[in-house]
Backbone bond lengths (Angstrom), bond angles and torsions (degrees), N, CA, C in turn:
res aa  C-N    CA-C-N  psi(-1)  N-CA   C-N-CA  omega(-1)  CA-C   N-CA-C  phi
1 X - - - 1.446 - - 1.532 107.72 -
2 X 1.293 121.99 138.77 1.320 135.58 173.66 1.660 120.78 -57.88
3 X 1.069 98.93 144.73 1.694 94.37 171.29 1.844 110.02 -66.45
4 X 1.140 122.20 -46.79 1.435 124.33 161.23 1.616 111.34 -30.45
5 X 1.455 122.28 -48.33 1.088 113.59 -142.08 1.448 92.11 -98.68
6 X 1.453 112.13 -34.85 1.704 105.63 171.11 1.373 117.97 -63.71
7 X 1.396 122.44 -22.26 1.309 136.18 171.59 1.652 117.13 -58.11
8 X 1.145 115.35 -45.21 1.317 149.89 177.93 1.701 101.88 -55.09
9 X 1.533 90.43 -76.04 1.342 105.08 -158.54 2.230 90.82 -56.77
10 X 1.180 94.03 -54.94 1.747 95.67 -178.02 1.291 125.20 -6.14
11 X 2.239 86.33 -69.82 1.166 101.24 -174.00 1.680 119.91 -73.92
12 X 0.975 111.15 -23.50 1.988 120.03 -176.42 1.417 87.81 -52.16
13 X 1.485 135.78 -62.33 1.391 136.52 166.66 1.000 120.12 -26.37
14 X 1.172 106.29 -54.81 1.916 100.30 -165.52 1.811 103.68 -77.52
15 X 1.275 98.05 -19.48 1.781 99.35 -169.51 1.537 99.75 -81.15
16 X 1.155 110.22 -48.36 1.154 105.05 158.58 1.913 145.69 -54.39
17 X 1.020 97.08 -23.96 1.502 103.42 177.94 1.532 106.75 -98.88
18 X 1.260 115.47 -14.82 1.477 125.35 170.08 1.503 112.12 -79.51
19 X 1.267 121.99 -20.00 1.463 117.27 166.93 0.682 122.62 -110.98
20 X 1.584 131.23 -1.79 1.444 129.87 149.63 1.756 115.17 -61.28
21 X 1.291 115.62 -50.69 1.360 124.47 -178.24 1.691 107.60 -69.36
22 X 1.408 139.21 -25.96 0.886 127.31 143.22 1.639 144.76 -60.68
23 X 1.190 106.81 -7.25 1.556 133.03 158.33 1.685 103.75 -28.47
24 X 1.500 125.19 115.31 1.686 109.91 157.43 1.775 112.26 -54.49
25 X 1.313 114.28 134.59 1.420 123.44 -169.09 1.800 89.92 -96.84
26 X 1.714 104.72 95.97 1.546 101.44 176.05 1.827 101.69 -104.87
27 X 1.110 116.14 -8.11 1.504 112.09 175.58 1.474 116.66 -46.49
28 X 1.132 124.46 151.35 1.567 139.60 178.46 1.971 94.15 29.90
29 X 0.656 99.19 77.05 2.174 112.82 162.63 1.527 84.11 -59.47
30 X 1.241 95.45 -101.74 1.556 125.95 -159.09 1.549 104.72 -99.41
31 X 1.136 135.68 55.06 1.583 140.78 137.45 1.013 122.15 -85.67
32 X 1.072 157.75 -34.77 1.603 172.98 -163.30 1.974 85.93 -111.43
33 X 1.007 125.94 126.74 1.448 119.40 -172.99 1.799 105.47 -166.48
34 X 1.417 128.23 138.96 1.291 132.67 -178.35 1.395 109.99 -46.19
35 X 1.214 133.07 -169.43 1.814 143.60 178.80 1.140 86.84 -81.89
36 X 1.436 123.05 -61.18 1.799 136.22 -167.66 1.224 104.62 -59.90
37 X 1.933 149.84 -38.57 0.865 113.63 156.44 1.758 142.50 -96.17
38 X 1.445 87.36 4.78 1.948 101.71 158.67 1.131 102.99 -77.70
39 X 1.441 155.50 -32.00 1.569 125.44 179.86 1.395 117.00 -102.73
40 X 1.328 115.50 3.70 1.687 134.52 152.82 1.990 101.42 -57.79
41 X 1.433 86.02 -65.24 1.827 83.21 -165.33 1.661 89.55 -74.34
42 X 1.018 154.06 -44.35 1.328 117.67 -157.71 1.572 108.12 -101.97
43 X 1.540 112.23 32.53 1.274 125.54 162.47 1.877 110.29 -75.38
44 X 1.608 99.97 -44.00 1.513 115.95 174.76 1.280 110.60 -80.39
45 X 0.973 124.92 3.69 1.355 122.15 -175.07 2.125 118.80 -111.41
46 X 1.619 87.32 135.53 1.692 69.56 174.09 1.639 109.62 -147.43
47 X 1.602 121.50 176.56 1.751 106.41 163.15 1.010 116.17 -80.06
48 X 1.606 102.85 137.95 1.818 123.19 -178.19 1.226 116.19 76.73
49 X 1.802 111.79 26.02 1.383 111.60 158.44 1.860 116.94 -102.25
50 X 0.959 99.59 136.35 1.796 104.66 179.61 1.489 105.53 -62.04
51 X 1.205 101.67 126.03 1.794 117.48 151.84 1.426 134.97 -118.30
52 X 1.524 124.26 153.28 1.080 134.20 -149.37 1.501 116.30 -102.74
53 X 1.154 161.31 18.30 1.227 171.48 -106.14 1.720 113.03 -96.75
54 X 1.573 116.59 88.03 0.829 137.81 -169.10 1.881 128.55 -125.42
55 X 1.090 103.72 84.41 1.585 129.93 -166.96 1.943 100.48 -77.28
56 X 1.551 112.11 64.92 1.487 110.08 -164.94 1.827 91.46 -79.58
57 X 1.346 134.39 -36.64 1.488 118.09 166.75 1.685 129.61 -51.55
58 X 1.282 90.25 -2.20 1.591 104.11 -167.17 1.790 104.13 -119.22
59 X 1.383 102.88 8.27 1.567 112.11 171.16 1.857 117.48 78.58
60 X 1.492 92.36 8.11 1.579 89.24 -177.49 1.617 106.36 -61.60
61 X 1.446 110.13 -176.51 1.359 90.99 -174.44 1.905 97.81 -149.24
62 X 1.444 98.20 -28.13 1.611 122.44 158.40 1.672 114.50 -121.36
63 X 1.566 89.99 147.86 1.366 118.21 -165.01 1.966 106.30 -69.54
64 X 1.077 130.73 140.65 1.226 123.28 148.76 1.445 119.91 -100.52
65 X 1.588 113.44 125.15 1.405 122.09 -147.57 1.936 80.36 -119.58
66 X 2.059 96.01 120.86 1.428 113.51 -153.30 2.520 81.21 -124.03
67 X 0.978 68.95 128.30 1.635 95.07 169.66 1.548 122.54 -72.53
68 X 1.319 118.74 73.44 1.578 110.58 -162.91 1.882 114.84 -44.75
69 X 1.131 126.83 122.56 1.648 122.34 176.95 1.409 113.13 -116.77
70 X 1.392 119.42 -11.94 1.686 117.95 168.51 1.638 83.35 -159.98
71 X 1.737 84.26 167.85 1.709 90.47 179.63 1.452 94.92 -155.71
72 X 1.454 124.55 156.62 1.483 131.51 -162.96 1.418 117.68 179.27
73 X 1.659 111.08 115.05 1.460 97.50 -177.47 1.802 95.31 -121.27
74 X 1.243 91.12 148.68 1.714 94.22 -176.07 1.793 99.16 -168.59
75 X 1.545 106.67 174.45 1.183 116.44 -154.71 1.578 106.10 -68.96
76 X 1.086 136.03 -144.49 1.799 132.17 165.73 1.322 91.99 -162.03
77 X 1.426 148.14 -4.17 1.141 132.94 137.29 1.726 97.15 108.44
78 X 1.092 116.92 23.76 1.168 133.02 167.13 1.637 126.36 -120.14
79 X 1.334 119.18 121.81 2.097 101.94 -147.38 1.379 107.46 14.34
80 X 1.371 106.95 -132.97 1.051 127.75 -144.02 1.541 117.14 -94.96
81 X 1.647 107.91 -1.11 1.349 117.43 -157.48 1.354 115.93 -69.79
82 X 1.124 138.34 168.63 1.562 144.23 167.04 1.492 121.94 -118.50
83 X 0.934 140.41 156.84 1.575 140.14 161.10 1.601 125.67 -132.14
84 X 1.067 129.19 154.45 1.363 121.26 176.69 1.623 109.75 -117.23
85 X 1.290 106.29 143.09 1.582 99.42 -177.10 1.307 102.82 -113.95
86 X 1.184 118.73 161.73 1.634 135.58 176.64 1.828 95.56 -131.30
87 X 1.668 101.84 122.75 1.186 83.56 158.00 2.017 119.54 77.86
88 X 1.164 104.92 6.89 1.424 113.14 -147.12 1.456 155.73 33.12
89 X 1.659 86.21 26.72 1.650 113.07 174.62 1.100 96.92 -111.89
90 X 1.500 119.47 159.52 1.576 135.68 -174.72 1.307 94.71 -101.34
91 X 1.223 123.63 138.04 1.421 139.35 178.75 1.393 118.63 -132.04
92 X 1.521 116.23 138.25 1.447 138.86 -166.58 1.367 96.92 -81.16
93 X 1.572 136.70 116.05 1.059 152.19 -174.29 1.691 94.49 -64.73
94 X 1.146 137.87 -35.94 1.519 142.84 -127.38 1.854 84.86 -103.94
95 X 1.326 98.03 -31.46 1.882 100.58 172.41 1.207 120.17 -113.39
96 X 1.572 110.64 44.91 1.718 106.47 174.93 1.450 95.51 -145.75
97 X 1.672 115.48 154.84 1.074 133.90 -171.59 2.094 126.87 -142.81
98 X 1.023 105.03 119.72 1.375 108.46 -153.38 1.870 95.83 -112.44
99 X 1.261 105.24 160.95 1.362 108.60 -174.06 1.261 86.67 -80.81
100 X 1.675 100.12 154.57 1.176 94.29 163.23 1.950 105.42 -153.64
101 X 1.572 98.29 72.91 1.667 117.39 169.44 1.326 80.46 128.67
102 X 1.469 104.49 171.26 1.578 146.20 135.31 1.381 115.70 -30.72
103 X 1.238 154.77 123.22 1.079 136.78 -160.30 1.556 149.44 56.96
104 X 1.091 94.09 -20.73 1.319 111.51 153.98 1.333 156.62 -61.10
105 X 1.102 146.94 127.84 1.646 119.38 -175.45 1.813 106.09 -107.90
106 X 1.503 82.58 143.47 1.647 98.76 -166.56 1.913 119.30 -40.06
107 X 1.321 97.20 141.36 1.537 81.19 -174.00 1.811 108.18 -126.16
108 X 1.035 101.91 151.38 1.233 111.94 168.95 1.479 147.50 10.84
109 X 1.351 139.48 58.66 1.596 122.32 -155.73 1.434 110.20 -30.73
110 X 1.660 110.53 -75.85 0.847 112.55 -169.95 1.592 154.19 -63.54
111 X 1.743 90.67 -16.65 1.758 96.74 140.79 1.116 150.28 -75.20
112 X 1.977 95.04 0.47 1.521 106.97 -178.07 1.701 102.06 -103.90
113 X 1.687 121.67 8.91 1.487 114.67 174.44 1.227 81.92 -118.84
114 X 1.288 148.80 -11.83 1.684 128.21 174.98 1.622 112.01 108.08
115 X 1.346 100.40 18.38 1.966 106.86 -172.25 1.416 92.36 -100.79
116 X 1.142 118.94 125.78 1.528 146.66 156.57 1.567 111.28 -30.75
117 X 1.367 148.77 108.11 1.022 124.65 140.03 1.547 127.51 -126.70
118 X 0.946 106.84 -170.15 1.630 115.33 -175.75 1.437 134.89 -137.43
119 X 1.090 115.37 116.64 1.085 125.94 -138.99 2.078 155.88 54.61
120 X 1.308 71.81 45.68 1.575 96.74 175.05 1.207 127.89 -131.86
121 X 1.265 141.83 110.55 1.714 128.26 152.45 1.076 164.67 2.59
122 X 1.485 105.23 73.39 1.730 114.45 -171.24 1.489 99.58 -10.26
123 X 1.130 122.33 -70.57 1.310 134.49 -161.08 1.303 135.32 -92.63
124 X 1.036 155.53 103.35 1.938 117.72 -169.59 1.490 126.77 -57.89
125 X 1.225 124.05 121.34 1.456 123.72 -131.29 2.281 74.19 -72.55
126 X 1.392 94.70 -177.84 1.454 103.74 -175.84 1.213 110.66 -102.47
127 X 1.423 130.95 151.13 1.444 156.00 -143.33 1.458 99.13 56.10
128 X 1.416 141.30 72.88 1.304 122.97 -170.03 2.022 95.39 -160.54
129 X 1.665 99.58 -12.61 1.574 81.98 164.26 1.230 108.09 -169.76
């Protein structure tokens, strides 16, 4: 192999691993979450209510609308953190969306337990569920 081509190949690496690591890190926002905001969200939460599951940093563009059948928030055994499950999967507050009134369009879990996120939608924007 050429010195060019190891040169080459080097750099394709480094360009590459440099734009992966520059990536915004929107995975798990609000999964890992305080006591105070797991019994906030599963205050709004109940069985056989519809939810909205919408990952817009992740390019979704339509909602997947998930059928609550059990619900459970408890620690994950890591400090101090908490999680809430839907369904018996743990779910990222920052990508779920709950009605919220008559007229209304569904809004946000995780601005309704107080978890910070970024890049997602107060609201679920409209035509979207």
């Amino acid at each position: 192999m050429s010195k060019a081509t190891i040169v080459l190949k080097i750099f394709s690496l480094s360009l590459g691993a440099t734009a992966l690591l520059s990536l915004p890190a929107f995975a798990d926002q609000c999964s890992y979450i305080t006591k105070e905001q797991a019994i906030l969200a599963v205050s709004r939460l109940q069985v056989g209510q519809t939810l909205y599951y919408l990952c817009e940093p992740c390019g979704e563009k339509l909602p997947q609308q998930v059928l609550v059948q059990s619900l459970a928030a408890g620690t994950v055994g890591y400090e101090n953190f908490w999680q809430v499950q839907v369904n018996n999967a743990g779910i990222d507050l920052a990508y779920v969306y709950i009605e919220s009134g008559i007229g209304n369009p569904p809004i946000n879990l995780a601005a309704v337990a107080g978890c910070p996120a970024t890049g997602v939608s107060l609201v679920l924007p409209a035509r979207r569920y």
